[in-house]
N, C-alpha and C positions, 0 to 999 in steps of 0.2 A: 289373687296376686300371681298365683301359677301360669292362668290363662295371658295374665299382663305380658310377665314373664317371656311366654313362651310366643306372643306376637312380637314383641319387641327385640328378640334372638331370630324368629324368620325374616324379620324388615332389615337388623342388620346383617345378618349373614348373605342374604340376595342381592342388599347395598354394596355388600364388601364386593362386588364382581362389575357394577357398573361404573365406569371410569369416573365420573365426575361426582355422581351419588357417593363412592366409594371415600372422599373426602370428609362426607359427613357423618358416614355410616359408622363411624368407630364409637359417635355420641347414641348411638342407641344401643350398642352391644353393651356399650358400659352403662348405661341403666337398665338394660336388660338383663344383665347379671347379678345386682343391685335387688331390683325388685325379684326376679328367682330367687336370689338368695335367701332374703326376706321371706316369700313363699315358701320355699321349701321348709323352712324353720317353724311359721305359723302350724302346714300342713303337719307335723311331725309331734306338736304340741296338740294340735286337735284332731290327731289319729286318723288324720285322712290322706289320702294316696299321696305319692309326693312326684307321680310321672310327669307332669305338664311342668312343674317347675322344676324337674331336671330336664329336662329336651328344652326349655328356655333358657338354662345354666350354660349346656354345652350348648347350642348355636348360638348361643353370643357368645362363648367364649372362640368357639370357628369363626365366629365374623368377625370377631376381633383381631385375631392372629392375620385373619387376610387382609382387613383394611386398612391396620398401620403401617404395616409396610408400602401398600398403595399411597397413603395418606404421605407418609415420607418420604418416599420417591417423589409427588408431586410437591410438596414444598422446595425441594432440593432442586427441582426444574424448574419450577418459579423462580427459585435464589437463582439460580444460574439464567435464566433468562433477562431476569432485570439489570444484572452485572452485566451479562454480555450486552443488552441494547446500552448501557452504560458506556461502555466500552465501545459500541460502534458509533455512539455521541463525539464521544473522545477520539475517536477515527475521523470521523467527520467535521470536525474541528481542523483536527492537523491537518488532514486532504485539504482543506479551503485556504489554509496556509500555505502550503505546497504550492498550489493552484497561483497564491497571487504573488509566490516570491518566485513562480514558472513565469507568469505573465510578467513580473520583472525585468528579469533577463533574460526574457524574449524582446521584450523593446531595447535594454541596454545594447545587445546585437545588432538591433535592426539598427540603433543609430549607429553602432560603429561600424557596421556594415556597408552605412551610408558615406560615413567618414573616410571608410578606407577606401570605398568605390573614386570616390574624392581624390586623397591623394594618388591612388596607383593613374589616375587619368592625367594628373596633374605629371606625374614624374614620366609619363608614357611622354607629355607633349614636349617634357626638356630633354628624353632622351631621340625625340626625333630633331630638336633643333642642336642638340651634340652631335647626332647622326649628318645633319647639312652643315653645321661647320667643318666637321671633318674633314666632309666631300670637296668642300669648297677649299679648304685648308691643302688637300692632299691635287687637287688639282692646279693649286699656284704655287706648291712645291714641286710639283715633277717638271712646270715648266721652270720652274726657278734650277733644276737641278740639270736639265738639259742645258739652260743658260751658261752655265758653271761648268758641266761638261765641255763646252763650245767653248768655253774661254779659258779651261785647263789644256784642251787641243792645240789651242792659237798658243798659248804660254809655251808649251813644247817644242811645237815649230818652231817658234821662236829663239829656243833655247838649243834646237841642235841646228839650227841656221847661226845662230851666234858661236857656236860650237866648229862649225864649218869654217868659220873666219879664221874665226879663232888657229884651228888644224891647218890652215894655208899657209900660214906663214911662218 
């Protein structure tokens, strides 16, 4: 049971150092402690040496101490990794959401964009036919007002010719 012992404390204590072995290697220290234990106690009872199953004692108890922590460490990166791909699930989700209330109102734009290319073309064409009224407007005024001029001149004459008469006599 010593010699058990004491293979079963150098497989896990060698485990305890290789990353992925390191996972499992905590299940042999603890029966390799188990079975030294046992050993050592047999050994003690039938007055035989008890070295191989203490050196199978302490290297599973070393292998132990160094591969739980490893062992826990990767559980805890496991938990976190399945969260976080979890979580970029759930990222990916909302991105696609994102995505089609962008494409949304990207087209709501493009129509009103289209809408207002529309009216600003429509109101461009009424302000060039406000622009030829005017012209046209402002051209049958000035001659209407030189008219008016011409016939507020003749009223004048007329009025200090009447005036003339008038002062003669």
């Amino acid at each position: 049971m010593g010699i058990t012992g004491l293979v079963l404390g150098i497989l896990g204590a060698v485990g305890a150092f290789i990353p992925v072995v390191n996972f499992f290697s905590w299940v042999l220290c603890v029966i390799g402690i188990v079975v030294s234990a046992i050993g050592m106690s047999k050994a003690k009872k039938d007055g035989k040496p008890t070295g191989s199953a203490t050196a199978g004692l302490v290297l599973s108890i070393i292998g132990l101490v160094i591969a739980m922590p490893f062992a826990i460490c990767a559980i805890c990166v496991s938990t976190a990794a399945t969260a976080a791909a979890a979580g970029l699930t759930g990222a990916a989700g909302e991105l696609q959401n994102l995505g089609a209330e962008l494409e949304q109102t990207l087209n709501a734009l493009e129509s009103l964009g289209t809408g207002a290319a529309s009216e600003l073309q429509n109101l461009g064409t009424e302000l060039d036919q406000a622009r030829s009224a005017i012209e046209s407007l402002g051209a049958g005024t000035a001659t209407e007002l030189q008219n008016l001029g011409t016939e507020l001149d003749q009223a004048r004459n007329a009025l200090e010719s009447l005036r003339g008469i008038g002062g003669s006599n």
